[in-house]
Structures are given as structure tokens and as C-alpha cells.
C-alpha positions as CSV (number, residue, x, y, z in Angstrom):
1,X,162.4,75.6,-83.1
2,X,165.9,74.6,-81.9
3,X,167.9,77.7,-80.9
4,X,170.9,76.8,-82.9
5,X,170.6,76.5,-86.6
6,X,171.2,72.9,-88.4
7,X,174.1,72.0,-90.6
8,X,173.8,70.3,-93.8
9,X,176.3,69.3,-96.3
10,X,175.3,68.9,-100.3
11,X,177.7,67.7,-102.6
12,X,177.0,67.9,-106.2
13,X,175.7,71.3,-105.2
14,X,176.7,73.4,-108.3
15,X,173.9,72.5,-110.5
16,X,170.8,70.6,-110.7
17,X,169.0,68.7,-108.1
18,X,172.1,69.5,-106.0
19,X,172.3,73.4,-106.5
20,X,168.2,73.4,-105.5
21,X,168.4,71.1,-102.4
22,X,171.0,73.3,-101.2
23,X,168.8,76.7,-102.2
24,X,165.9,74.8,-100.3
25,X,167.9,74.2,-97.0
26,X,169.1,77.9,-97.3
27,X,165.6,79.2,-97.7
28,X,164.8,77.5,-94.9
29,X,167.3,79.1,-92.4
30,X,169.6,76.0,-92.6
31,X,173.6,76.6,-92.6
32,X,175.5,74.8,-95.6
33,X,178.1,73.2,-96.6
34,X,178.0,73.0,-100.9
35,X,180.7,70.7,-102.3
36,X,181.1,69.7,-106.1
37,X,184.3,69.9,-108.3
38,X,184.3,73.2,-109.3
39,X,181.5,75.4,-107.5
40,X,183.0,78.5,-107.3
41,X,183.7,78.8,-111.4
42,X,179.6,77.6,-111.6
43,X,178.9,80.8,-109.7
44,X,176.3,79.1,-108.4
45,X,176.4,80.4,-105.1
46,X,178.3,83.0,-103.2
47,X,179.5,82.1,-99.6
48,X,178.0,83.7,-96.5
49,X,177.3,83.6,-93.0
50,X,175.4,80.4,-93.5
51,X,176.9,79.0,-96.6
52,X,180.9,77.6,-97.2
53,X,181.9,76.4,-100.3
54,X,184.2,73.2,-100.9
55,X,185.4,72.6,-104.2
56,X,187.2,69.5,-105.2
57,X,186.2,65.6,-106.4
58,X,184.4,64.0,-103.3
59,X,185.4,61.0,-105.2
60,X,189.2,61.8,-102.9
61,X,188.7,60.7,-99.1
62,X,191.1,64.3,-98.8
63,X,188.3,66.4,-100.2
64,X,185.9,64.3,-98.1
65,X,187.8,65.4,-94.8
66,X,187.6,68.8,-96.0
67,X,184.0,69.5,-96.6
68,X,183.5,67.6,-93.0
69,X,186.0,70.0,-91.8
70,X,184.7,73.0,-92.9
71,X,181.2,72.3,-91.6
72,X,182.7,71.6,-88.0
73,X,184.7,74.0,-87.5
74,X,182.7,77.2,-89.4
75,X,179.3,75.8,-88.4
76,X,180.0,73.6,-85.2
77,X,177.8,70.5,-86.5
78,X,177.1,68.2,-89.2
79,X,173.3,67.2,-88.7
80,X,172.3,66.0,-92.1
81,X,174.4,64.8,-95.3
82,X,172.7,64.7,-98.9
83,X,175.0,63.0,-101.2
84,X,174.2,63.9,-104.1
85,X,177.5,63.6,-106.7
86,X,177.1,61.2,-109.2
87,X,177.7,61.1,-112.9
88,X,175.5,59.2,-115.7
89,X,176.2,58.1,-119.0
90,X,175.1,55.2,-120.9
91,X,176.6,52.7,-123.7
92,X,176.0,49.2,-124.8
93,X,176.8,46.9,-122.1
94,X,179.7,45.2,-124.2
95,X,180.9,48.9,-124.6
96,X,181.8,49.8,-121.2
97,X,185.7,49.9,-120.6
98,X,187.4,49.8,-117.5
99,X,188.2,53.1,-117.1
100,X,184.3,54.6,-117.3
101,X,184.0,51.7,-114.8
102,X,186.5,53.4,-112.6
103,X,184.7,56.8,-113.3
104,X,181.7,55.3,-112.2
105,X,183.0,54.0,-109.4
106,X,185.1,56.9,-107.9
107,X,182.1,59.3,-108.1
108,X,179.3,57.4,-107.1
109,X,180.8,55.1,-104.6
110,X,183.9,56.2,-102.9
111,X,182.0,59.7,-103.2
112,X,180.0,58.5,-100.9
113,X,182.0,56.3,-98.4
114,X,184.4,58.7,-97.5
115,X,181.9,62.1,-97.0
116,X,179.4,59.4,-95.2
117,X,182.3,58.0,-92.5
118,X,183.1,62.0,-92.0
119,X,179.3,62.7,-91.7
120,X,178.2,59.9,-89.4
121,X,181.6,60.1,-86.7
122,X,180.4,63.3,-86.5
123,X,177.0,62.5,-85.9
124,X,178.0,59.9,-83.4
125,X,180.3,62.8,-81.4
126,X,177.2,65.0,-81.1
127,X,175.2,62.2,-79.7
128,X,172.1,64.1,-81.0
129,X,171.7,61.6,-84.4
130,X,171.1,63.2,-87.9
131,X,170.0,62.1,-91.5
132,X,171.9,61.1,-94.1
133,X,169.6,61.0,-97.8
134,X,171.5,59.8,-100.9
135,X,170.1,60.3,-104.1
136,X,169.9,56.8,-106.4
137,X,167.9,55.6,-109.8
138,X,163.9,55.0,-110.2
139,X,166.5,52.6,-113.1
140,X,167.6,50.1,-110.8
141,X,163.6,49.4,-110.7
142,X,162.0,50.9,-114.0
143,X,164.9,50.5,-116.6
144,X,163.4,51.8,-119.6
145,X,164.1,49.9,-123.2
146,X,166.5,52.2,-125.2
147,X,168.6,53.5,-122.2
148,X,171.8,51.4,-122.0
149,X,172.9,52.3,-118.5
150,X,173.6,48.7,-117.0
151,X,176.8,49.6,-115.0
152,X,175.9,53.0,-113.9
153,X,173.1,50.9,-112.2
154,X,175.4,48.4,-110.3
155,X,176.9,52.0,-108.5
156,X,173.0,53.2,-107.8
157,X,172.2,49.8,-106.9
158,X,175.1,49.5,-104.3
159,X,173.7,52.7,-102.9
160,X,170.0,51.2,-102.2
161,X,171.7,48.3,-100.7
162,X,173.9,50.3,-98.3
163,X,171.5,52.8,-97.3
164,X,169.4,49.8,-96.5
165,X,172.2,48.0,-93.5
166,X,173.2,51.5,-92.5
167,X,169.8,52.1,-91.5
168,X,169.6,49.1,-89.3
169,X,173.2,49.7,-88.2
170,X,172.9,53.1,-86.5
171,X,169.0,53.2,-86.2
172,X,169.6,53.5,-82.1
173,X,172.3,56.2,-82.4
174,X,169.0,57.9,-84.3
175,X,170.4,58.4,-87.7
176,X,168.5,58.1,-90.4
177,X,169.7,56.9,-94.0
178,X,166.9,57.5,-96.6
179,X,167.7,56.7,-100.1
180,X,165.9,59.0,-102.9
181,X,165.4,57.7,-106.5
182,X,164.6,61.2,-108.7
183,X,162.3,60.2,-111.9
184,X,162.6,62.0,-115.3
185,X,164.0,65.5,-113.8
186,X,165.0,68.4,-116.6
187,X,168.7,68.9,-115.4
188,X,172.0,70.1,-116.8
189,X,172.5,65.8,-116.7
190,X,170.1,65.4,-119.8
191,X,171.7,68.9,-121.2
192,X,172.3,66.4,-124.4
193,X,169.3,64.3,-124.4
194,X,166.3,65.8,-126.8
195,X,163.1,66.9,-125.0
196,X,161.2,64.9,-126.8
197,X,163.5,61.8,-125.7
198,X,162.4,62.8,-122.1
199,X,158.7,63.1,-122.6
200,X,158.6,59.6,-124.5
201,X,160.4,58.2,-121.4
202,X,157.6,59.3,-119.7
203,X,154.9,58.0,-122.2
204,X,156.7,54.6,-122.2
205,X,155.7,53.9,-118.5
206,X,158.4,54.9,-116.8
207,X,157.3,54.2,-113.5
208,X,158.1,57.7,-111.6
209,X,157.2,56.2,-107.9
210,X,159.4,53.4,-107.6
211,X,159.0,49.8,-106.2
212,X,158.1,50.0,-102.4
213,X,157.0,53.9,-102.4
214,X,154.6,54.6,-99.4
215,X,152.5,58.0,-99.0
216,X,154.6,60.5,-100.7
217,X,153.7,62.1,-103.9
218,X,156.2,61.2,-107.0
219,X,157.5,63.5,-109.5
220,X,154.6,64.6,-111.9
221,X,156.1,66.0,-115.0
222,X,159.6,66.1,-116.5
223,X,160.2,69.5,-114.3
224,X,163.1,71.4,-113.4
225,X,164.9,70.8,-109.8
226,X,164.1,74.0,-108.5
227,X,160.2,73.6,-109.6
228,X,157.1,71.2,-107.4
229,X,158.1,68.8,-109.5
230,X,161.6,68.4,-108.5
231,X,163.6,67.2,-105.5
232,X,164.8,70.4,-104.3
233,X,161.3,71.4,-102.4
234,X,161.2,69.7,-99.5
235,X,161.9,66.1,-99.9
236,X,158.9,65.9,-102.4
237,X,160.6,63.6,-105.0
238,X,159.9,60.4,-106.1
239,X,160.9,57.9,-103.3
240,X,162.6,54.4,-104.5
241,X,162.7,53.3,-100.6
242,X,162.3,55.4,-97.5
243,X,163.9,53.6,-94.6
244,X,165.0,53.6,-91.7
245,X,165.8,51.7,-88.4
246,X,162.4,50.1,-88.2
247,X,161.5,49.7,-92.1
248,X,159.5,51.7,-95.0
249,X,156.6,53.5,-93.2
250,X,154.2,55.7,-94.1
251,X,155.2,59.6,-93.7
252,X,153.5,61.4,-91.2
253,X,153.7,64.8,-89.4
254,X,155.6,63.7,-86.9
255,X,158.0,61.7,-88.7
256,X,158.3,64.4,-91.3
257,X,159.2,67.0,-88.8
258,X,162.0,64.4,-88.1
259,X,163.2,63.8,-91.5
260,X,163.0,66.9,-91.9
261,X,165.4,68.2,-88.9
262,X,162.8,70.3,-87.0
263,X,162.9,70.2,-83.4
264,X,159.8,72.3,-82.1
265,X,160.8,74.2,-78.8
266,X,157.5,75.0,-76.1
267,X,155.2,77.0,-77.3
268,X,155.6,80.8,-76.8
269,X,153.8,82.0,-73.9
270,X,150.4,84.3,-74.3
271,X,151.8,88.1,-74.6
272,X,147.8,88.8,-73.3
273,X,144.5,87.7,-71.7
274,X,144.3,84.7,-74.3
275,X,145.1,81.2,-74.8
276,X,147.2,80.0,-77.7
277,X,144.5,76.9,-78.7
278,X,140.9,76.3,-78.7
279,X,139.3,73.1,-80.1
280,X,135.8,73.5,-80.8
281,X,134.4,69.9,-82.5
282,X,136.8,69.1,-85.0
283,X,138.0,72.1,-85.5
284,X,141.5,73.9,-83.5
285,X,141.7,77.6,-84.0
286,X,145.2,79.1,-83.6
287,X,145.6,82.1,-81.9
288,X,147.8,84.9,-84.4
289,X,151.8,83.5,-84.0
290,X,154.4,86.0,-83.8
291,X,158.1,85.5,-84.7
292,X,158.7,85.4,-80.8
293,X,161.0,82.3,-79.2
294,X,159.9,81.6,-75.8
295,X,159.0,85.6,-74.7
296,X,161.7,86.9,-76.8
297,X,161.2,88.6,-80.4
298,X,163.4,87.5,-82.9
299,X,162.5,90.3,-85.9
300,X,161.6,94.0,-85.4
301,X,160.7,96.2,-87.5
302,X,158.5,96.7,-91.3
303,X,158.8,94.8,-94.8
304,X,160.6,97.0,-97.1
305,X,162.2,99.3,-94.7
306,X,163.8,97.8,-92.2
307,X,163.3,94.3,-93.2
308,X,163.8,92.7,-96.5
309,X,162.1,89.2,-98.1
310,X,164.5,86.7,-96.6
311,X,164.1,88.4,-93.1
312,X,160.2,88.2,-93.7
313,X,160.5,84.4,-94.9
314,X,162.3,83.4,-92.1
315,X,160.0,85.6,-89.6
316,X,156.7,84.0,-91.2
317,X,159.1,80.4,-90.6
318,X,159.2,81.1,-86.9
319,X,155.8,81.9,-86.5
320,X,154.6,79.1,-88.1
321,X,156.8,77.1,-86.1
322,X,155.1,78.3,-83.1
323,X,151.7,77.7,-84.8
324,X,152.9,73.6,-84.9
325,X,154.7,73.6,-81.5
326,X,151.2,75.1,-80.1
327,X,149.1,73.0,-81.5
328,X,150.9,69.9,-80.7
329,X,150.5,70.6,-77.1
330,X,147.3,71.3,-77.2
331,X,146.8,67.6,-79.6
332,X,149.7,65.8,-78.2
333,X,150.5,64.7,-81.8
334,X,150.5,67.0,-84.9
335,X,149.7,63.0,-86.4
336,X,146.1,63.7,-85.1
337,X,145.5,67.3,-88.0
338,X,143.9,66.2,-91.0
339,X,144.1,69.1,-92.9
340,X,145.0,72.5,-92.5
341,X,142.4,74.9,-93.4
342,X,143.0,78.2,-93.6
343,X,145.6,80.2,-93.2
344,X,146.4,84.0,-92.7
345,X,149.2,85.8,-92.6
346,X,149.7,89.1,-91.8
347,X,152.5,91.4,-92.4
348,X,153.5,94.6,-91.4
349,X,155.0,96.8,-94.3
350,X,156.2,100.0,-95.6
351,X,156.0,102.1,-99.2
352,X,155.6,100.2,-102.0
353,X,156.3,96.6,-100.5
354,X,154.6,94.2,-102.9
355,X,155.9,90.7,-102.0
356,X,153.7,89.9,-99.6
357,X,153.2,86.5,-101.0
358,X,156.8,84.9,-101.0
359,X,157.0,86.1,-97.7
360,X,153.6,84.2,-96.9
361,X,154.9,81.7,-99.1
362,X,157.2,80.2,-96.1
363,X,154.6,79.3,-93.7
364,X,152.8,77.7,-96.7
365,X,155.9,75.9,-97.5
366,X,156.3,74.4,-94.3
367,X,152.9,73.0,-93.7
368,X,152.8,71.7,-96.8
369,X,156.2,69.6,-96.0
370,X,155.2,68.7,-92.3
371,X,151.4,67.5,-93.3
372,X,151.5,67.0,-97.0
373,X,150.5,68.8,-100.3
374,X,147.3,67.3,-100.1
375,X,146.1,69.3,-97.0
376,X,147.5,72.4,-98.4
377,X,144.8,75.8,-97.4
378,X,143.2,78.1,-98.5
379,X,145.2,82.0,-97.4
380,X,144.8,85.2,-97.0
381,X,147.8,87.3,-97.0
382,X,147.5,90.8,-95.4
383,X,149.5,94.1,-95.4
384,X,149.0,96.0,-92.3
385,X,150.6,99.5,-90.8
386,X,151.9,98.0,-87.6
387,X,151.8,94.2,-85.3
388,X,152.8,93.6,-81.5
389,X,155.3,94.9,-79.9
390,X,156.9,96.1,-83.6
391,X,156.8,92.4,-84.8
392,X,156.9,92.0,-88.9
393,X,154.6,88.8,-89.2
394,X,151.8,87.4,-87.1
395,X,150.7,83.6,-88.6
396,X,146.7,82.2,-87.7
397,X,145.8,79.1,-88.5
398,X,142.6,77.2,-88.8
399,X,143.7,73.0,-88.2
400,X,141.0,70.3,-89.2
401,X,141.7,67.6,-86.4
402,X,140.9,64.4,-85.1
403,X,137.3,64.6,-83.3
């Protein structure tokens, strides 16, 4: 894990697919940058030490500047950008006016130009690359018989196509530009659209994984954002193309750890007569991870004293960091785990602590977005009087790998 924290900025952050991608990356230990017109009447958030809040139209290049602004100068960094501001609506084709055209257009298109030029000169000053992942239409694809949304379509499909020459354009400065097209997702958007609308969209064969969708799963039911069925947990949505400098591939671990902005640091060193890896046939067993980075500990103390559930999550994160950066040294490649098998995590807690399992829930989190839902564990979550050195969390893993 990289010692400074990541930046991201969201915009259409105050509800929706927005507000939960933004939740996600906080959850995560991510700083953030939320932007949307008027996020701080949505109440949707409340700044902090990792979050600033931007209101204003991203659709005006002096918003834009702003939201880029704050991010440099409170955070330092701009290392990913999800634009996610758009609006919707639909009419008869001969309906549309020039003015919803314009509407269309300043949201959707100019609200991504000018936050993207910020973003990216940035990301060239830093010389370290970064992502950029813009949120389109499984529409420009699947357009589904009753929903008359022709022109919103030429915005989303302008969006595909320039994801698609930015990727090749900056693919040796090593940023990415991913474009994300959501399926049938239960949002403030479709506030005004009957449930039973949304389920027969479904039923009618609306095609949730898009044209050219490799290895990732797509959304399964007409969720919420926040839930496993919506974009906001880890990139898990329904892909319309994932590219980048070198064409749609296949996710891996590796390349997820990428898209994902995870830089793994060496593995901590043994705090004992023990080594942190042992293969035995196809099998690597992980010795117990604490939240340590290189010999250092990063949390001290107990669950519901002196510790509360975020400081566990993001204690579990570290260790389960650790548990990837060891057992890529000891594989070379975290492409070569086919599964994870088990996992147990223990935690050291006080009185009447009883959420043990969102604090385990982070380590599970992760290794479900580095290898994939499919190779999700089995766990064991324990509650224990005391752990190393004072330590909250200690993470061990069981890895199916490679023979």
C-alpha cells in the first residue's frame, strides 16, 4: 500500500450511482473530491479530512477549474476522475427542441471536457498516470422499444467514442480511460418511472452486459447503487467497453489492482521466527497479517474502546493488503491465485462490540474486487482479548494457486 492516500474526484456525487461511488472510495480510505450542482442542500455528505465538497454545474469550465483546484491544493493530487454528471430524459425524436439539445449537451459533454482537461494536466504534472472512468448507456447498444431517448444517446455515444482515442492517446503517460455503461439501476433518475416499467425492461431483453463485455459480471437485478448490484461496489457494473492503451482485455488481478489504484508496497517483514508464505502443492498459506507498513503499526488499540468501525475497516484493509503484497512475492503474480479459500479474521475488541463482520467485511471486499466475486471464501471472523504488539486486526488467508 502506497504511503500517501489517492485522490479521486466524482461529480454527480449527490445522489445515485454518483453519491455510492463516492461512499465506495471513502470506505476504502480514498480522499475525495464530490462535485454536483447542489451537494451541500442534498446533505448527502458532510466534508472532512478526506472529503471536499464542490458545488456548482460542471457543465461551466469555471466550476471545472474549481473542483480540480480544490483537489490539488487540499489533497495534493488528482489520481483518478469518475465523471459521472449526466441528465436523462426521453421524448419523441421529432419532439426534441433545441434547447433540451443544449441541456444535453452542456451536462453530458462540456461536463466532461472541461473536468477531464483539469484531471488529465494534472495527471501529466504528476508523471505517475491515473484513471479516468466515465459512466455512458448499455442504450447506445440495447435501445429498448418504448424508450424514446435518441438524442440523449448521441451525448453517451460521443462519450464511448472519446474514451475510446483518449485511451490510445495517453496510454504511454499510463492513464487509463475506461467507459462504464450501468444497466437497469433503481436511482433517484427513474424517481418517475413505475417499478413495474423497470422490471418489464428487464423482461424485454434488455441486454445488461453490453456489446464487447469481457470477464466482468453485469448488473443482475434492477438494484439500488449502493447494493451488489449496483456500480458503487467496486467497479462491479455492467461494462459497455473496458479499454485502454492496448484494447478490451480480460480483467485480472493484476490489472484490477491497477484499475483499481492499488499500489502494493513490500511485504512487511516477520515480527518472529516465521516466514510470511508457504506453498504446499497448490495450496499458499498466509501467515496472520497485521495492520503494520514495513515494521511500523499503523492502528493500536481495541474495537469499541479505543477504536471505532471505520478504524477497524481500514485496519482489516491494511492487513489484507499485506496478505496480497506477500503473496505476490512469494507467486510473482497475484494472476497465478485461482481462488481464495478461506479466510479469517481476527479482531481484538472490548465490551459489547458486536460488528465484527463489517469490520471483516473490508478484507472480504477487497479480495473480492482484486480476484473476482466468483473466488469469493469461506470466513471466519473472530473476537479475541488482545493481538501483537496491541494491534486491532490480524488477516490469514488460505490462496488456491497455480500448481
Amino acid at each position: 500500500m502506497a504511503s500517501k492516500q489517492k485522490t479521486v474526484i466524482v461529480t454527480g456525487a449527490s445522489q445515485g450511482i454518483g453519491a455510492g461511488v463516492a461512499q465506495s472510495f471513502l470506505d476504502r480510505g480514498y480522499n475525495v473530491v464530490a462535485n454536483s450542482r447542489n451537494i451541500r442542500k442534498s446533505n448527502t455528505f458532510v466534508e472532512s479530512h478526506r472529503l471536499a465538497i464542490v458545488d456548482g454545474s460542471i457543465g461551466e469550465m469555471a466550476v471545472a477549474s474549481k473542483v480540480v483546484e480544490t483537489a490539488v491544493q487540499k489533497f495534493g493530487s488528482i489520481d483518478a476522475l469518475v465523471n459521472n454528471a449526466g441528465i436523462f430524459f426521453t421524448k419523441a425524436f421529432t419532439d426534441y427542441r433545441s434547447e433540451d439539445f443544449k441541456a444535453l449537451s452542456s451536462t453530458n459533454l462540456e461536463g466532461f471536457l472541461y473536468i477531464t482537461q483539469g484531471a488529465v494536466k494534472q495527471m501529466l504534472a504528476q508523471k505517475s498516470g491515473g484513471s479516468v472512468v466515465t459512466i455512458t448507456a448499455s442504450l447506445l447498444s440495447n435501445p429498448i422499444v418504448g424508450i424514446t431517448a435518441s438524442v440523449p444517446m448521441i451525448t453517451k455515444g460521443g462519450l464511448e467514442s472519446v474514451t475510446l482515442s483518449l485511451a490510445t492517446e495517453y496510454a504511454k503517460e499510463k492513464i487509463r480511460f475506461n467507459a462504464v455503461a450501468p444497466g437497469v439501476v433503481d436511482t433517484p433518475l427513474h424517481k418517475n418511472n413505475p417499478k413495474d416499467f423497470l422490471k418489464t425492461a428487464l423482461a424485454d431483453g434488455y441486454n445488461l452486459r453490453g456489446e464487447g463485455h469481457r470477464g466482468s459480471r453485469g448488473l443482475s437485478h434492477r438494484g439500488p447503487s449502493g447494493d451488489g448490484g449496483g456500480a458503487a461496489r467496486g467497479w462491479r457494473c455492467a461494462l459497455g467497453k473496458m479499454v485502454n492503451g492496448q484494447g478490451s482485455q480480460p480483467a485480472n488481478a493484476e490489472r484490477r489492482l491497477r484499475d483499481l489504484g492499488i499500489e502494493l508496497a513490500p511485504p512487511p517483514t516477520p515480527l518472529g521466527a516465521y516466514v510470511e508464505a508457504v506453498q504446499t502443492g497448490n495450496l499458499l498459506f498466509l501467515s496472520g497479517m497485521l495492520p503494520v507498513v514495513g515494521h511500523e503499526p499503523k492502528f493500536i488499540g481495541r474495537l469499541g474502546k479505543e477504536l471505532d468501525v471505520n478504524a477497524g475497516r481500514e485496519a482489516v484493509r491494511i492487513a489484507a493488503l499485506n496478505v496480497l503484497s506477500a503473496a505476490r512475492q512469494k507467486l510473482g503474480s497475484l494472476d497465478k491465485v485461482t481462488r481464495v479459500v478461506r479466510l479469517c479474521v481476527y479482531l481484538a475488541t472490548h465490551g459489547d462490540f458486536f460488528d465484527q463482520p463489517k469490520v471483516a467485511d473490508a478484507a472480504s471486499e477487497l479480495f473480492r474486487d482484486v480476484f473476482g466475486e466468483d473466488k469469493t471464501s469461506v470466513r471466519m471472523v473472530l473476537g479475541v482479548a488482545s493481538l501483537p504488539l496491541g494491534m486491532p486486526v490480524a488477516v490469514e488467508v488460505i490462496l488456491e494457486v497455480e500448481a
